[in-house]
N, C-alpha and C positions, 0 to 999 in steps of 0.2 A: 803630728798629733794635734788633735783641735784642743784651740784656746780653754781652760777653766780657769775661770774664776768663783771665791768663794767671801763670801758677806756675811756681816756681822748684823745679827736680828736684836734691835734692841726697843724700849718703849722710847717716847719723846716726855723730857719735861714737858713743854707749853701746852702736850695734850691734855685731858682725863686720867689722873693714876687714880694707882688703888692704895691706902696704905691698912695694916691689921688693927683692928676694933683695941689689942689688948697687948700689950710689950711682952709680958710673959709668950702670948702664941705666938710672935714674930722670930723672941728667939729660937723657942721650940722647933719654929718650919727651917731656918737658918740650920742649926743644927741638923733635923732631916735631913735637909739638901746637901749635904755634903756628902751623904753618904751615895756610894756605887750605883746599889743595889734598889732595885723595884719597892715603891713605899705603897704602896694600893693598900697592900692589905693591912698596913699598920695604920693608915691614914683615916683622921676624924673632921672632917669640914671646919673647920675655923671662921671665925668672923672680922669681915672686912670691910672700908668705909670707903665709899667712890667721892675721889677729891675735884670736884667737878670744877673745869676751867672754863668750861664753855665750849671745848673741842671737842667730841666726839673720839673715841681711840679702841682699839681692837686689841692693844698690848699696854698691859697700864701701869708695866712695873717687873724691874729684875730682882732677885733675890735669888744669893749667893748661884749665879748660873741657871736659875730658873727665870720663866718667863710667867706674869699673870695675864691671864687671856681671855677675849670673850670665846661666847658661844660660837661666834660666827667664824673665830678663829678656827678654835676647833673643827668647826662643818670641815671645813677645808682642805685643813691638816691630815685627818683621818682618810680623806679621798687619794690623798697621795704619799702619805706613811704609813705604815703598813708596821713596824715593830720600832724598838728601843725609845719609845718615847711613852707618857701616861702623862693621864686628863686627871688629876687632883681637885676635886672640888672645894669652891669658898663656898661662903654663907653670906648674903648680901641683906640689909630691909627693902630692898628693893622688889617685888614680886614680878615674877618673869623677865628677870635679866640672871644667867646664869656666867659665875667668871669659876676660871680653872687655875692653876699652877699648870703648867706644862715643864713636866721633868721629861728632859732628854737623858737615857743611857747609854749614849752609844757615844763613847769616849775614844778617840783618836788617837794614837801617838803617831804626830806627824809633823812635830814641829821639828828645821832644819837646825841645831845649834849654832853650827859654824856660820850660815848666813844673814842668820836673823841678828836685830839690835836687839843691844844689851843694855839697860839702863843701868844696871850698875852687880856686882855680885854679892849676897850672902858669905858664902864661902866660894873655894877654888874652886870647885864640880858645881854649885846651885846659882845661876843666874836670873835677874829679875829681866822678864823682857819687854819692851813695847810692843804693847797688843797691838798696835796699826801698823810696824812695822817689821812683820814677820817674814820667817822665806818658809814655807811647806813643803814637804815631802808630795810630789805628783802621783805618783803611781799609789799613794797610802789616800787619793781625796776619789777617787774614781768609784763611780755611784753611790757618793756619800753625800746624801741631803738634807739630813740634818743631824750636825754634832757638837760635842764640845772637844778642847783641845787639853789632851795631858801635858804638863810642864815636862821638860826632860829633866831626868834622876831624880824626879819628886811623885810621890804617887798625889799628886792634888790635880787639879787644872784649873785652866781660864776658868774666869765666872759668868763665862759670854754664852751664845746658841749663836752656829755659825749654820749657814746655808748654802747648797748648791746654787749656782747661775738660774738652773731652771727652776728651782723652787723661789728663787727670787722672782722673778718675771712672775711669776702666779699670783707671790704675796703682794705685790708694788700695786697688782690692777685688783685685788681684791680685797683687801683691809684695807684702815684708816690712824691716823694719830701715830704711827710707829717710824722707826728710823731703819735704814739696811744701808750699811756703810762697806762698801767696797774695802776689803782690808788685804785682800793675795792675786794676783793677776799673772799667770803662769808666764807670761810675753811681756810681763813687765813689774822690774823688780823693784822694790821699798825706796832703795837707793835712788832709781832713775824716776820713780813719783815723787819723791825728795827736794830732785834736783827739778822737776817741772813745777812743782808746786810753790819752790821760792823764787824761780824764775817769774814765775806768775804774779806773783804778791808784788818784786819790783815793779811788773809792766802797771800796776792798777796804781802805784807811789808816783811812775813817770808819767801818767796819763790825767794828773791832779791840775787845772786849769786854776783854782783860786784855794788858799786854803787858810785854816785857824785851826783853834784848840778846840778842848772837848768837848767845853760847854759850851762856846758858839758852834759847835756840831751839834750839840742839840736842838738849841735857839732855831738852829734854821730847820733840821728835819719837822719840829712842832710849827713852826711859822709856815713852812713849804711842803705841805701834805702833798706825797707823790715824788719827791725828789727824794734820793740817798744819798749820804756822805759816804766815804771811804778811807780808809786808811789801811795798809797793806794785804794782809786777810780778813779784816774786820769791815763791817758797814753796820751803817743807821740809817733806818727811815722808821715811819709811821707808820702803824696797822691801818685797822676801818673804825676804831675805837679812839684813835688819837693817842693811844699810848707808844712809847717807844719802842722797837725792839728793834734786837742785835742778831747782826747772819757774821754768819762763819765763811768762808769761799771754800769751796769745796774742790778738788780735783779736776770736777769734770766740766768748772765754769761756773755751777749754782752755788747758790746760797741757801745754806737751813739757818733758818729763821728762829727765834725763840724769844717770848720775855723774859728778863734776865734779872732774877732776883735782885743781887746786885751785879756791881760793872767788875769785872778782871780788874784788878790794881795794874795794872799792865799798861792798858789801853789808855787811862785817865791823865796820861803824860805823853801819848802820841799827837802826830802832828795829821787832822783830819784834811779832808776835800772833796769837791766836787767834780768829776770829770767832764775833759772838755766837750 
């Protein structure tokens, strides 16, 4: 059987979001979105304010399992969806920039209980799970390109938009500003990305040639534009602006990058470095 994999379409903080003009419409569309059921015809354009970072972005923001989206998104989307999803109009002051909610309704039951981690249970039957570390049902993902994931014994689901391998490859070379995280890989399970990805995190600890604390990790990525420090999954270097910012190590070797509001309380007690 050929490999599937299936990814997690999400906006980026450090890009361009969107957030709504007015609280009262925010919780309004919150509410909406929870529901099943096709909103077109109940739906009245809302107003929304583009929180501009200086990034460019094509996904500018989730809400409760919905995605906001440009135009250019949508072009796309409609080329190669064809049902269970709807283009929801915002209201922007912007003239000639159009953004969407994009509601998917095409709702899965595919998550594996017995496999997947459990971060901890409600009760005996209702378990809370780690959305990055699921197992799926195969034969329940098979020409499924864009969906969301039902919880098992609960009728709610993930608040995520998951996508096919192939609809990934399309979105990765045609939008901008957005994240797609590999979260199910049929040849390889949560558990054995688990165990590679802490494996991974010692090799970057044993690989450290000089090393200090947090704040002489700063001192030198601002003193030494172009170098990064490291420390297990985390790193520091300098943008093209001179500001800091913090990557994550990801899976597959890279690093997503972001500025970071504040620091994790985590990391401000690690032991950084340079590798050799």
């Amino acid at each position: 059987m050929t490999q599937l994999k299936i990814w997690l379409l999400d906006y980026h903080p450090s890009f361009n979001n969107l957030e709504f003009a007015d609280d009262e419409d925010y919780s309004k569309v919150n509410a909406m979105l929870s529901k099943k059921q096709p909103l077109s015809k109940e739906w009245s354009a809302v107003n929304v304010n583009i929180v501009d970072k200086g990034k460019p972005s094509d996904i500018l923001g989730r809400f409760n399992g919905a995605l906001a989206i440009s135009k250019a998104t949508k072009q796309i989307l409609v080329q190669h969806i064809t049902d269970n999803i709807e283009f929801l109009p915002l209201k922007t002051e912007f003239s000639g920039e159009e953004y969407y909610i994009l509601h998917v309704l095409n709702i899965l039951d595919c998550i594996d209980p017995i496999n997947s981690k459990v971060k901890r249970y409600i009760r005996d039957d209702i378990a809370v799970y780690d959305e990055y570390s699921l197992s799926l049902v195969e034969e329940r993902l098979m020409n499924q390109h864009m969906f969301k994931v039902k919880l098992p014994n609960r009728e709610t689901f993930l608040p995520y938009v998951y996508v096919s391998d192939q609809l990934m490859e399309i979105l990765s070379r045609s939008i901008q500003g957005c994240q797609l995280l590999e979260i199910w890989n049929s040849e390889f399970s949560w558990k054995q990305a688990e165990e590679k990805y802490d494996w991974m995190c010692q090799q970057v600890d044993l690989s450290l040639s000089r090393t200090f604390d947090f704040n002489t990790a700063q001192d030198y990525v601002t003193k030494y534009f172009g170098e990064t420090v490291y420390s297990g999954k985390w790193a520091l270097q300098t943008d093209e602006r001179g500001e800091i910012v913090l990557g994550t190590l990801k899976i597959d070797g890279e690093y997503d990058w972001m500025n970071p509001i504040y620091y994790p309380p985590i990391i401000l007690d690690l032991t950084w470095g340079v590798k050799r």
